[in-house]
N, C-alpha and C positions, 0 to 999 in steps of 0.2 A: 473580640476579647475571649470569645468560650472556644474560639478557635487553637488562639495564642496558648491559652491554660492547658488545652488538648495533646498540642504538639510538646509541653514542655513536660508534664508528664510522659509522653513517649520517649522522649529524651533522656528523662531520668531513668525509667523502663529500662533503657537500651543499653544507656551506661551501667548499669546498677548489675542487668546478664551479664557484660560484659566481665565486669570484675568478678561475678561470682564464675565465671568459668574460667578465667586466669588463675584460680585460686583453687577449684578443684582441680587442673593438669596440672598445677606445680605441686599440689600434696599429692597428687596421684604419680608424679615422680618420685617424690622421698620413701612411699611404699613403697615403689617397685625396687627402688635403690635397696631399701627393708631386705626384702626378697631377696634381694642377686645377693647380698651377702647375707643370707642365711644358705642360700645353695652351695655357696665354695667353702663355707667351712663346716656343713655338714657330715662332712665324712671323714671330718679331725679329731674324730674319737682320742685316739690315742695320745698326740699334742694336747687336746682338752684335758687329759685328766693327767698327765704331766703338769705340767701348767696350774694344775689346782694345788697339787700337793705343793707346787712353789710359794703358791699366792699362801696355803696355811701356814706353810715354813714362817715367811714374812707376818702374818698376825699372829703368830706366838713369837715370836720377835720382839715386835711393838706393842707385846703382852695387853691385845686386845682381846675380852672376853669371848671365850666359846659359843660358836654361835649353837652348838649342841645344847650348852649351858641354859643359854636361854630359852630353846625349846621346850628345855626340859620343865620348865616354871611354868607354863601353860596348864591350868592346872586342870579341864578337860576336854576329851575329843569333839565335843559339840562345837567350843573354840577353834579348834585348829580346825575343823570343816567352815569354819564359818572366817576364819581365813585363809581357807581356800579359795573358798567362794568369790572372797574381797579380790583377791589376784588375779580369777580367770574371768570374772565377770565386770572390774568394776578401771580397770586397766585403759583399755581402750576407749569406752565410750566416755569417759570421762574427760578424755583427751578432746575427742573429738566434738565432745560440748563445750568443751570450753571454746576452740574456734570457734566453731558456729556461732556460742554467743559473742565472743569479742567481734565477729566480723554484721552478725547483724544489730548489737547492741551497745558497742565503745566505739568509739572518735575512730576512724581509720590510723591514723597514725599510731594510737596503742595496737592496734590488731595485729596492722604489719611490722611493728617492735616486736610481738607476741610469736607471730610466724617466722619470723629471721632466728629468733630465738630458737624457736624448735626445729627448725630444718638445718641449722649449722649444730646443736646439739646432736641429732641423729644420726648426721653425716659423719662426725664423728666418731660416734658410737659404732657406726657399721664398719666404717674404716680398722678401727681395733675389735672388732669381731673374728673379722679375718686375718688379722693381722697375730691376732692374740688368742687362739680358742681354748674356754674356759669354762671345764663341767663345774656345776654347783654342788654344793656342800648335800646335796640330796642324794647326793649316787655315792657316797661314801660312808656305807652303815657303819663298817670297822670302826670310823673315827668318832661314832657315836652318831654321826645326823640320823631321824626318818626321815623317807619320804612320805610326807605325811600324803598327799597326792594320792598317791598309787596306794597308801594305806586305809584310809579314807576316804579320799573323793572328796569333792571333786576333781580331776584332773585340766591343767592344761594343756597338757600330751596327747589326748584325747579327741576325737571328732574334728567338727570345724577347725577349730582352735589349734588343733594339733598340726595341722596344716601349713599355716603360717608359723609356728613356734620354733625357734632354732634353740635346742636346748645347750648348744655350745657358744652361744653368747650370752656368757655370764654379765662379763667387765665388759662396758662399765654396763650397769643397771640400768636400762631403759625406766623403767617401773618406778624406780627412786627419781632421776634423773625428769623425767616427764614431770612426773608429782610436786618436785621442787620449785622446776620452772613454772608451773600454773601458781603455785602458794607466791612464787615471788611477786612474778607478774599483775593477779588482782590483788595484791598486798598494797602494792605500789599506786594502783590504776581505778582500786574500787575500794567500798568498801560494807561494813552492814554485815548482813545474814550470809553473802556471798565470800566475803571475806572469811568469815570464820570457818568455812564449810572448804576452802581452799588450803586450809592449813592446816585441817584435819583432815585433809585427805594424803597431805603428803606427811604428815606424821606416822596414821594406822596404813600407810602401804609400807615405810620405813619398817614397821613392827611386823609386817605382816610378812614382807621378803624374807623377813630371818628366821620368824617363828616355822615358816612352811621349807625353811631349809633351802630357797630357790638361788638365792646368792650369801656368797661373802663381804664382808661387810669391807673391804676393800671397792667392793664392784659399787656401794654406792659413793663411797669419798672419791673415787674415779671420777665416775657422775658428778658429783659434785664441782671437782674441778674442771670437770669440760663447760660445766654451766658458768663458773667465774669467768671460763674463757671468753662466751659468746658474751657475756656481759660486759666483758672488756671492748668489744670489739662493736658491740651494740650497747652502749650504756644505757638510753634511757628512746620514749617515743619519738622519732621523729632526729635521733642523732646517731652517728657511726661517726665510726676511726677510720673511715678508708673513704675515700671523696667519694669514690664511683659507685660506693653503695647509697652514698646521700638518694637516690633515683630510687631506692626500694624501701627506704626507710618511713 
């Protein structure tokens, strides 16, 4: 019997590595994917801030508010460092908490609902990276933005950080676009002290992308609709639109 019990935990051991290393090479694919399109539109300086002046054209158009405007209501520097801080530090790990906990702490079938979600969101984000490159409202003092960044600090441009950061992938907002998806996702699938902590995070990154001038507010209803997309496509745990994904769902 103590034998049986022995072998079945190794079992479970074995399978349990197994998926957790299926699951780091494939997110370890959508960085590098990250990467290869932050390298080919890095040097579309000139397309990027072409490209901006369009996208402004467009929200004075549809006479949505200045994002300068709203900077300007920030009413001191202590705040805008302190949402700097929220952008360069709380962006990524927050991401990658949340995996972690969906994958050691929800049903598998929410997790890999959760992961399908953020790997077809991404993919297309990088896609229109390259496709689209798009300086942020922060490199255009004229029009009234700071950068608050370079003004104050802290910066994402900067060290580590700076590294990985493609500052001509505005559209669509990863930062929004991510934040969304986690609020949607434990909205749906959890709920309590988590939940709430989910939905403010994607509200004060919403406030926070604009107040530091890093995108247009186009770049997040972009996001936004690339999320309806994957939503469409993956509605809920455990279901897809396209048979041959039923197998990852």
């Amino acid at each position: 019997m103590a034998l049986s019990r022995r072998s079945e935990v190794v079992v479970r051991v074995r399978d349990w590595s197994l998926m957790a290393a299926f699951e780091l090479v494939l997110l370890a694919a959508v960085y590098l994917l990250y990467r290869t399109g932050r390298l080919l539109s890095m040097d579309a300086e000139a397309t990027a801030l072409a490209n901006a002046h369009a996208v402004n054209g467009v929200e004075r158009a549809l006479r949505l508010p200045s994002e300068a405007w709203i900077q300007d209501l920030v009413p001191t520097v202590d705040l805008l460092q302190l949402a700097n801080t929220y952008y360069v530090a709380v962006h990524f790990p927050v991401t990658v908490a949340f995996l972690v906990w969906g994958f050691l702490r929800r049903p598998e079938v929410e997790y890999r609902w959760a992961r399908n979600l953020i790997i077809l969101q991404t993919a297309v984000a990088v896609v229109l990276h390259i496709a689209f490159p798009l300086a942020p409202p922060r490199m255009f003092p004229a029009l009234g933005y700071t950068d608050t960044m370079t003004v104050y600090g802290p910066s994402a441009y900067d060290g580590a950080s700076g590294a990985v950061a493609n500052q001509f992938a505005a559209m669509p907002s990863l930062h929004v676009g991510w934040a969304v998806l986690i609020a949607v996702v434990v909205a749906r699938t959890a709920g309590g002290p988590v939940r709430q902590l989910a939905i403010w995070h994607a509200v004060i990154t919403i406030v926070v992308v604009t107040v530091t001038a890093n995108h247009w507010f186009m770049d997040g209803i972009i996001a936004g609709v690339i999320l309806l997309g994957a939503l469409r496509l993956f509605p809920g745990p455990g279901v897809s639109r396209v048979r041959w994904l039923q197998r990852v769902t």
